[in-house]
C-alpha positions in Angstrom: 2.7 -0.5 -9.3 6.5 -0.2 -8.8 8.2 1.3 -6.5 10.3 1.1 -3.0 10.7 2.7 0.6 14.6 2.6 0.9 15.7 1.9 4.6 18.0 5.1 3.7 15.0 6.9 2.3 14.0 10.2 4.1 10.3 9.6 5.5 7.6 12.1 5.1 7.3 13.8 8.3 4.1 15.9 10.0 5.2 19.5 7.8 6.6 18.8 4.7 7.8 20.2 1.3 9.5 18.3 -0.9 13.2 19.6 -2.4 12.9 21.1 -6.3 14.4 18.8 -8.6 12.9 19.7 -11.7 15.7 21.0 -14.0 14.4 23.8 -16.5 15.9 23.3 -20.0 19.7 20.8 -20.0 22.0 20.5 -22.3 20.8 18.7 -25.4 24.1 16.6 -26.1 25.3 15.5 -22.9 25.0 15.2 -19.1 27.3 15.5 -16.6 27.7 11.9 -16.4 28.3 11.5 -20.4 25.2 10.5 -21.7 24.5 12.0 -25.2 21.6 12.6 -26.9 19.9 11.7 -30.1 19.1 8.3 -31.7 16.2 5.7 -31.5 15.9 3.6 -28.8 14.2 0.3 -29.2 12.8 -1.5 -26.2 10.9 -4.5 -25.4 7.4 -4.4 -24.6 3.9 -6.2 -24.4 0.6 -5.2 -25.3 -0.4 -2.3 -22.7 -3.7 -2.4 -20.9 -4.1 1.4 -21.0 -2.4 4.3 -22.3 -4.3 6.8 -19.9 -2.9 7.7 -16.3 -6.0 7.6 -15.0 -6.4 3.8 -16.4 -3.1 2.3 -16.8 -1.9 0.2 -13.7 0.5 -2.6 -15.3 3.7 -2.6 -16.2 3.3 -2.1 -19.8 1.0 0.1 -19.6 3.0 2.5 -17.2 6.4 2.0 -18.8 5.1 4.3 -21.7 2.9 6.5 -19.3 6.0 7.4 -17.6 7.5 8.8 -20.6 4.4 10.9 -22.3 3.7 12.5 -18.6 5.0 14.2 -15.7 3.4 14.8 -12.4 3.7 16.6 -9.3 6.5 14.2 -7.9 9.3 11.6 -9.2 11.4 9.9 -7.7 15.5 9.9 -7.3 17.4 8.1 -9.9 20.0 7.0 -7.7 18.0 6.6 -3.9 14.0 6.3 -4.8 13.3 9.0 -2.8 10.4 11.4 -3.3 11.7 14.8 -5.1 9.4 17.7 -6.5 8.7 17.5 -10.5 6.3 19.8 -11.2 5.5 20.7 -8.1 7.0 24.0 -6.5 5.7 22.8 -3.0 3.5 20.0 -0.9 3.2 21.3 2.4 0.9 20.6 5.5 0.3 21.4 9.2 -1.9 18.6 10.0 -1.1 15.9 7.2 -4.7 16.1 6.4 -5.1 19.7 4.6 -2.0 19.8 2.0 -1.4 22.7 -0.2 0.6 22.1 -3.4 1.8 24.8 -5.6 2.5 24.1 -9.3 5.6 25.4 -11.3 4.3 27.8 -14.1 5.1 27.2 -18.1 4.4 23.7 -18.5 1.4 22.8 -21.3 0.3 19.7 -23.0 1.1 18.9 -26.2 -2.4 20.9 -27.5 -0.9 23.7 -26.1 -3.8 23.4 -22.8 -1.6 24.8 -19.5 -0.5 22.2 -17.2 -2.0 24.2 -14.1 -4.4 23.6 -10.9 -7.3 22.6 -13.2 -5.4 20.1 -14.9 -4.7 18.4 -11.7 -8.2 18.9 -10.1 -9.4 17.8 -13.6 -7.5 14.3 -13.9 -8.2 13.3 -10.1 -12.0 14.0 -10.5 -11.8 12.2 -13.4 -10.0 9.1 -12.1 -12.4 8.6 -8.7 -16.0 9.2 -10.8 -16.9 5.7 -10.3 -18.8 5.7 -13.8 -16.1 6.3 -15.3 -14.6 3.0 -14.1 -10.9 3.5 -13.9 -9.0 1.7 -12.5 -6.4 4.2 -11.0 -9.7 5.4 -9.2 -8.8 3.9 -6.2 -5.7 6.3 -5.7 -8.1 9.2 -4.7 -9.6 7.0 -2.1 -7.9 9.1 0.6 -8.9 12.6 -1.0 -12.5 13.5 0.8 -15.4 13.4 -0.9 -14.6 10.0 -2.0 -17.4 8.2 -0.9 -19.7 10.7 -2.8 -18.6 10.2 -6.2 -18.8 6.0 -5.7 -21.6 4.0 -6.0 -22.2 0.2 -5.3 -23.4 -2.0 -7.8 -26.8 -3.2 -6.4 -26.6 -6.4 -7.3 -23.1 -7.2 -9.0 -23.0 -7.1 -12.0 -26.8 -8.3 -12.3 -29.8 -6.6 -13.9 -30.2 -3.7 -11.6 -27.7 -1.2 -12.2 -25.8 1.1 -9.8 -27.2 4.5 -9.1 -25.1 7.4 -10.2 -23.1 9.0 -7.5 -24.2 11.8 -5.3 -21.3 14.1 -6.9 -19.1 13.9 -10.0 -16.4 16.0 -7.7 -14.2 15.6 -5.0 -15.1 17.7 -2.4 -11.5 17.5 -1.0 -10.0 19.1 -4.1 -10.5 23.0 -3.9 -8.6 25.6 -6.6 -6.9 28.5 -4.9 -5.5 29.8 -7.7 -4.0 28.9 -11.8 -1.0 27.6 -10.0 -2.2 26.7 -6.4 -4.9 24.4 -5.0 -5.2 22.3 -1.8 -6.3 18.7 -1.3 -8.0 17.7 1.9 -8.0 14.0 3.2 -10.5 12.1 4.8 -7.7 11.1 7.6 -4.4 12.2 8.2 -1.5 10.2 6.2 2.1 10.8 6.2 2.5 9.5 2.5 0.6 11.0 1.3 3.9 13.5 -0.7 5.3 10.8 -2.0 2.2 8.4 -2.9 2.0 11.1 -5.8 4.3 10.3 -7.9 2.4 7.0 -8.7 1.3 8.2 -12.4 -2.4 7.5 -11.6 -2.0 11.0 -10.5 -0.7 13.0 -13.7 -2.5 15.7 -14.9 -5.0 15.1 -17.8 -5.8 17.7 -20.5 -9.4 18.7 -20.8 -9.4 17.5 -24.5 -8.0 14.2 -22.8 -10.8 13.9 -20.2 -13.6 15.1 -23.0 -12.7 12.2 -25.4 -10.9 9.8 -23.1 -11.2 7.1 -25.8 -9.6 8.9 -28.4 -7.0 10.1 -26.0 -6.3 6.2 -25.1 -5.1 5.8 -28.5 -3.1 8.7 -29.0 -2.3 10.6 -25.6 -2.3 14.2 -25.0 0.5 14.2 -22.6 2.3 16.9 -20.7 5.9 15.0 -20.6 9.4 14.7 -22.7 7.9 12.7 -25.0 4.7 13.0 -27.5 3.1 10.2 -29.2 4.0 9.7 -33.0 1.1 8.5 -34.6 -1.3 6.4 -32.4 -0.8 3.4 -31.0 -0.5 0.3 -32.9 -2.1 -2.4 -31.0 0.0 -5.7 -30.6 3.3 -4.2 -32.9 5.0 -0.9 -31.4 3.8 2.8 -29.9 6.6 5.2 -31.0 7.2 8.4 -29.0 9.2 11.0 -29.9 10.5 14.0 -27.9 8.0 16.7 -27.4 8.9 20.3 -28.2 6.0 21.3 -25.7 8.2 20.2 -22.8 10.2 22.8 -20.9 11.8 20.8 -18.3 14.8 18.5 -18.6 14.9 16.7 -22.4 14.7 13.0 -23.1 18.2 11.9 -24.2 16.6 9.3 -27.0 15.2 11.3 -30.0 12.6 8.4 -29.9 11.7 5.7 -28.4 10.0 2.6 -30.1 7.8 0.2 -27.6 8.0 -3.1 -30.2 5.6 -5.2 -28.7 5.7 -8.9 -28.1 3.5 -11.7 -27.7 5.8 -13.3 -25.6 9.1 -12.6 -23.8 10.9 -15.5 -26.1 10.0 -13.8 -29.4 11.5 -10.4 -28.1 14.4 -12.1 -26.7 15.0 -13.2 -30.1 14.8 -10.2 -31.6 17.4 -8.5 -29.5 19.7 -11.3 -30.1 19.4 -10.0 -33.9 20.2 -6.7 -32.7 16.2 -5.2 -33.6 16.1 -4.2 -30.3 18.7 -1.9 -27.9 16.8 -2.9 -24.4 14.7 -5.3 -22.5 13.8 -4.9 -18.9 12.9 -8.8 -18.5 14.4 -12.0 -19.3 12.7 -15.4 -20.2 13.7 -17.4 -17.4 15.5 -20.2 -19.2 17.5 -17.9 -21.2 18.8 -16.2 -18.5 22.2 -18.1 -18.0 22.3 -17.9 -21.9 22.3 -14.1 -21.4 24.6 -13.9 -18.5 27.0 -15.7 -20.2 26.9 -13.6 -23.6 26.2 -10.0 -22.6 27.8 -10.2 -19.3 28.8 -6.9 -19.6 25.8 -5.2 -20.8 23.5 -7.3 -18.2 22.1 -5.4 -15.8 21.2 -6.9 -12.4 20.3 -6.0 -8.5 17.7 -7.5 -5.8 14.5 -6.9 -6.7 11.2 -5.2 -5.0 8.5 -7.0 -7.4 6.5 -9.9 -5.5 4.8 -12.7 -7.6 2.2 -14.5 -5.7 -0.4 -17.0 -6.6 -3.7 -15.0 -5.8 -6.4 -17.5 -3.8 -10.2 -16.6 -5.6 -11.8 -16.0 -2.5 -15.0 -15.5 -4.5 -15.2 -19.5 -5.4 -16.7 -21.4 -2.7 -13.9 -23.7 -2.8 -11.3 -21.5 -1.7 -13.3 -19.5 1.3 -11.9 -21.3 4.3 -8.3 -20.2 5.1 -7.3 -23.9 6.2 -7.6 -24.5 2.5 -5.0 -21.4 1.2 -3.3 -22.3 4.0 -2.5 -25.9 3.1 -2.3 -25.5 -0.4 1.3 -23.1 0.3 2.6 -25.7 3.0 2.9 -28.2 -0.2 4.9 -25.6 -2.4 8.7 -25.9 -1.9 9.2 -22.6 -2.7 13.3 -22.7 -3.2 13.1 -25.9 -4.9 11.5 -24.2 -8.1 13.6 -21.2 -7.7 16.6 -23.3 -8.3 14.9 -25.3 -11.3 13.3 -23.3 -12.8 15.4 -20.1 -12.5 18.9 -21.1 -11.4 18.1 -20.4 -8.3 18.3 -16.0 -8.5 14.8 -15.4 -6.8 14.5 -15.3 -2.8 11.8 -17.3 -1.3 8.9 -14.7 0.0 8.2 -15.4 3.6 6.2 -12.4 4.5 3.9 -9.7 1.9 6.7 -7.1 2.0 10.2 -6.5 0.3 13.1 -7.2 2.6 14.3 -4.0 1.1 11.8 -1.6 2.8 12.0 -0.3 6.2 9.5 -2.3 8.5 10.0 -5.6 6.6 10.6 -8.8 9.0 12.2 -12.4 8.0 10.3 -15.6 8.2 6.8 -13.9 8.8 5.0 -16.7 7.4 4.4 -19.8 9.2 2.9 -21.5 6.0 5.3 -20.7 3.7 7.6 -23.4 4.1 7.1 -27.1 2.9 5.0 -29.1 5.6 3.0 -31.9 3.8 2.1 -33.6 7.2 0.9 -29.8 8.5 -0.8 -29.2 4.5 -2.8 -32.8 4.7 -3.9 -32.2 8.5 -5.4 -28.4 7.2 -6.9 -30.2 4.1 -8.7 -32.8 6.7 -10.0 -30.0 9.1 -11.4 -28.1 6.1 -13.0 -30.9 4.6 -11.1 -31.7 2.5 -11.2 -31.0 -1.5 -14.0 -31.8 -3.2 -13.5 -35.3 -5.5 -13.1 -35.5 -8.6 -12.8 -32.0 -9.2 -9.4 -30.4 -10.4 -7.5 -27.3 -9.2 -7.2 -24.9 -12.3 -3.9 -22.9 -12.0 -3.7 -19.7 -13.9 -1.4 -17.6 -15.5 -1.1 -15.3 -18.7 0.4 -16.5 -21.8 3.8 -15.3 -23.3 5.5 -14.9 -20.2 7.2 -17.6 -19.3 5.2 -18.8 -16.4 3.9 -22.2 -17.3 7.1 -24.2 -16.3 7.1 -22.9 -12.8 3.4 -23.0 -12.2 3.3 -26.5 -13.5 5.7 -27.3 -10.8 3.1 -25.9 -8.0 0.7 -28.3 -9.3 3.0 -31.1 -9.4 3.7 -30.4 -5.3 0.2 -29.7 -4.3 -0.9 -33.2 -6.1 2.0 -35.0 -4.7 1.7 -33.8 -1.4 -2.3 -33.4 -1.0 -3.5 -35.7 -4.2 -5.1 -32.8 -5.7 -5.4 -33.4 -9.5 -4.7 -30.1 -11.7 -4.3 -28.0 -14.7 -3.0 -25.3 -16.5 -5.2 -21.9 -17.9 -2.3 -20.5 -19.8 -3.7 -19.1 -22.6 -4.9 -15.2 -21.9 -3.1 -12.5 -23.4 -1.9 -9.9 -20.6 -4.4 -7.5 -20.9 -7.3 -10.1 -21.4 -6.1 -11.7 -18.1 -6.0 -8.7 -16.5 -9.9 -8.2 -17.3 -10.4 -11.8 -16.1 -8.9 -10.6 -12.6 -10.9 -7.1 -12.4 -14.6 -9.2 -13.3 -13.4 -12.2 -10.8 -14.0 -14.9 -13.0 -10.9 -16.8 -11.9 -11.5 -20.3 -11.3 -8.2 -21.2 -9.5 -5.4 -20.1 -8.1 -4.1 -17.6 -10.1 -0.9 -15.9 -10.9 0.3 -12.2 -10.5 2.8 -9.8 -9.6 3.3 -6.6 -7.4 5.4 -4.0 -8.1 4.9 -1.3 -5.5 3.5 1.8 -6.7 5.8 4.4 -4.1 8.3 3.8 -2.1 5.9 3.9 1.1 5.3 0.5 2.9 1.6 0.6 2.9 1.9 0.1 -1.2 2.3 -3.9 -0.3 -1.2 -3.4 1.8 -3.8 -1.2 1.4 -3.9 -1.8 -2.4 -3.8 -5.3 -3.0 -5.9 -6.7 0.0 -7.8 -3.6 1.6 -11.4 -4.1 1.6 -12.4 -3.3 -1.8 -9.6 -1.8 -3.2 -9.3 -2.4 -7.2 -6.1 -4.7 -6.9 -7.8 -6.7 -4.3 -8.3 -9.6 -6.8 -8.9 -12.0 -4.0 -11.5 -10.5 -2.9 -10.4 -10.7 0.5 -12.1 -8.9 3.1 -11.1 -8.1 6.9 -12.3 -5.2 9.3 -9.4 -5.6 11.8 -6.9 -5.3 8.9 -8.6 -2.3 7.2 -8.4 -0.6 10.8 -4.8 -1.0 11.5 -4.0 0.1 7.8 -6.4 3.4 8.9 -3.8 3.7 12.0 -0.7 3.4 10.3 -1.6 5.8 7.9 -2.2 8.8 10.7 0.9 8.1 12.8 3.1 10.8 12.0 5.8 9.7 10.6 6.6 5.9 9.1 8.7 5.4 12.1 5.6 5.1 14.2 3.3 3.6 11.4 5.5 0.9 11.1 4.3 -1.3 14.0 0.4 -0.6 12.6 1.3 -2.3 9.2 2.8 -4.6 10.6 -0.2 -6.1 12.8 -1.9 -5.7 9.5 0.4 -7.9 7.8 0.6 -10.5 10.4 -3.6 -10.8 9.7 -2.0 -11.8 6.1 0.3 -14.3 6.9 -2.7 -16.0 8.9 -5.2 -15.6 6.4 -3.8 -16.2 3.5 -5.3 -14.1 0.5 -2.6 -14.6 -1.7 0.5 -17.0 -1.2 3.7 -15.7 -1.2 6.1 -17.0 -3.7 9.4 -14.8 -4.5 10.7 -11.9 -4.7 12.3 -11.0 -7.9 16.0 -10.2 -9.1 16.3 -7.4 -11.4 17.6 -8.6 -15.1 17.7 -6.5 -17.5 20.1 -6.6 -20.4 20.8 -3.9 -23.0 22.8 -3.4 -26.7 25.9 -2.0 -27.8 24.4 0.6 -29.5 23.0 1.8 -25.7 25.6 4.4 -24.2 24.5 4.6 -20.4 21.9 2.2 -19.2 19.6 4.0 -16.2 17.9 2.2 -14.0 15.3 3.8 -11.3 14.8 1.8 -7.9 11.0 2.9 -8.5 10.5 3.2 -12.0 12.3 0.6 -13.1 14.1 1.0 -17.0 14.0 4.7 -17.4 14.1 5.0 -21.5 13.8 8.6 -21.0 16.9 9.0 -19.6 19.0 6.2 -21.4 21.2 7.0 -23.7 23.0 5.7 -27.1 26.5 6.1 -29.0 26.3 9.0 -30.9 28.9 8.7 -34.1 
């Protein structure tokens, strides 16, 4: 879910192979740029979702993923770009048939190699559709796909769905321990540097065999090893592996102390129990600037929060309805109230930072409450008596802005509301996968890989698991299908675009902002490292060593 296509970034192109970046062994007390090793880092964190790759797709859940494994790809500390991990090569003639070659010596922490099975193993895993994961729909491209789906007869009612025709892909062949070739259903250019997403890690087969027991305490294949399991709601504590043969971890360990909400661990930093946190609680943020201006970190943002439209409820099914409900949100008024005004105003459904992003996209995104009342009339109009039911999850911070929304949409359109702020993070996460939203609801985007199509095809492709709108359109789905063969992004660019411009019409989601990076760190932290894709990256952050 994070990530970022740099307008500086080199694009995949129709043959490729990634550059080697993977360092074998490093000094174990300081880098080049003066980091030292050693210590225990603390961080800020909330309750994951998932610890396994093939499962975990939020933020918390992928901040720890990212330190327990490694895949085939990563992505430049200092430009986002795609560089080889553990791959020795991704190459391809056609953009449809690519051949990767793994480098030898890596294991999981069991000992199992990390090799062409473990690969093969973890993506077959992931796409099984009874195995309900949700990093599944990251294999959608890899052929065979359709084979090891099945559709719910009658969702989620008494007849259940058929198994699938295969528990395989059929686009995943082994060549050899080290070698093996994935075939797509269609050509896509991306399709290098979609895989460093961490959906696609390896998996060990004593993982896959007792996925449950591996959710609590990871077999992984990276710098760090799980100490213990993890302890739901209080911390998951990693420590470096002695397994792992690449590059070390600069922390001895790092402990994930997990919060109910972003005030409580904002507190604790302040007495010094913790050395980082990668958010900020929007009212404390001028607090913070003012108090650790030097050890707050800050830069233009990638991540998008939208409020998602429940397509599913009758209610919200015609688009004159989405549509006027954002013409009565003043978007920059709330930035500036409710977060001294550090967020930019979203007028479109991708970053400005990415190549192929336009300005002032969206014709509803500005305030137009004789426009919003005129939509409202020609839909019908809202149904009386009945209140709109914003949602957000708890502990975040979000009910001061999101009460705002409410308090424009009723002043402009006369729409009564209220608030559903009461879901922890993961629970509310369930309430979006099983669509029981009643309202309007609340999330963010982070993309997943610094290729454009992360703001699309995931979040409002038909069917897709992050499509919690439910939205649906063929003429979108298409252009996403053309974009994705063009050669190069140069010439997918104009393809995603159309396919945006359906969004901006539609309406599946409204834009709100995009984000400005805070992050703010200790005096006991010696270099603070930030990744444009991966966000806070513990692994490689280091302390004062006395």
């Amino acid at each position: 879910m994070r990530g970022k296509f740099l307008k500086v970034a080199v694009a995949a192109t129709a043959i490729t192979m990634l550059a080697t970046a993977c360092s074998g062994g490093g000094d174990d007390t300081a880098d080049e740029a003066g980091g030292k090793a050693g210590g225990e880092l603390r961080v800020y964190a909330s309750e994951p979702a998932f610890l396994l790759p093939s499962a975990g797709d939020d933020e918390p859940s992928l901040y720890v993923i990212r330190q327990l494994y490694r895949g085939l790809v990563k992505y430049n500390t200092e430009t986002g770009a795609p560089e080889n991990d553990l791959a020795e090569s991704i190459e391809s003639t056609d953009q449809k048939l690519w051949t990767i070659k793994i480098k030898s010596g890596y294991t999981f922490d069991n000992g199992e190699p990390v090799n062409a099975d473990a690969f093969i193993r973890s993506w077959n895993y992931a796409a099984y559709g009874p195995n309900a994961q949700n990093n599944g729909y990251f294999m959608k491209r890899i052929a065979g796909i359709k084979d090891v789906s099945s559709t719910d007869p009658d969702g989620e009612g008494p007849k259940k769905a058929p198994e699938p025709k295969a528990k395989e892909l059929s686009g995943l062949k082994k060549v050899d321990d080290l070698t093996f070739t994935v075939e797509l259903d269609s050509p896509f250019s991306g399709f290098p540097t979609t895989i460093g997403y961490p959906g696609f890690s390896p998996m060990a087969k004593a993982c896959v065999d007792a996925a449950d027991k591996c959710n609590e305490t990871p077999i992984g294949n990276g710098p760090y090893k799980i100490e213990g399991s993890w302890q739901h709601n209080v911390a998951i504590n990693l420590v470096r592996s002695d397994s792992w043969k690449g590059e070390p971890g600069k922390p001895d360990k790092i402990t994930y102390r997990i919060f109910a909400d972003v005030d409580a661990g904002y507190a604790a930093f302040q007495a010094g129990e913790l050395d980082v946190m990668y958010t900020l609680p929007p009212a404390r943020y001028k607090e913070a600037k003012s108090t650790y201006a030097d050890r707050l970190f800050e830069q233009p943002g990638d991540s998008f929060t939208y409020v998602g439209m429940p397509i599913y409820q009758p209610e919200f099914q015609k688009k004159e309805i989405r549509q006027a409900l954002s013409l009565a949100i003043d978007r920059q008024s709330i930035i500036d109230a409710v977060f001294d005004g550090r967020f930019t105003p979203a007028s479109g459904y991708v970053a400005p930072s990415f190549q192929g992003a336009r300005d002032n996209i969206c014709q509803y995104c500005k305030k137009d409450v004789e426009k919003a009342k005129q939509l409202l009339q020609q839909a019908g109009g809202w149904p009386a008596g009945k209140k709109l039911t914003l949602w957000a999850n708890a502990g975040a911070g979000h009910e001061k802005w999101l009460q705002a929304v409410g308090d424009q949409i009723k002043a402009a359109l006369g729409i009564d509301y209220e608030l559903k702020v009461n879901l922890q993070f993961a629970e509310y996460l369930e309430t979006a996968d099983s669509k029981k939203f009643t309202g309007p609801f609340r999330l963010g985007w982070g993309p997943d890989y610094p290729y454009l199509e992360t703001y699309l095809a995931p979040l409002y492709s038909t069917g897709a698991d992050s499509n919690n709108s439910t939205f649906t359109n063929a003429q979108f789905d298409e252009l996403l299908k053309q974009g994705d063969a063009a050669k190069n992004i140069d010439e997918a660019i104009p393809f995603y675009q159309k396919a945006e411009d359906i969004l901006v019409e539609e309406l599946p989601v409204i834009p709100m902002w995009w984000s400005k990076t805070a992050a703010v760190y200790g005096e006991n932290v010696d270099k603070f490292v930030w990744n444009p894709v991966a966000d806070a990256d513990y692994g490689s952050t280091s302390l004062k060593q006395n």
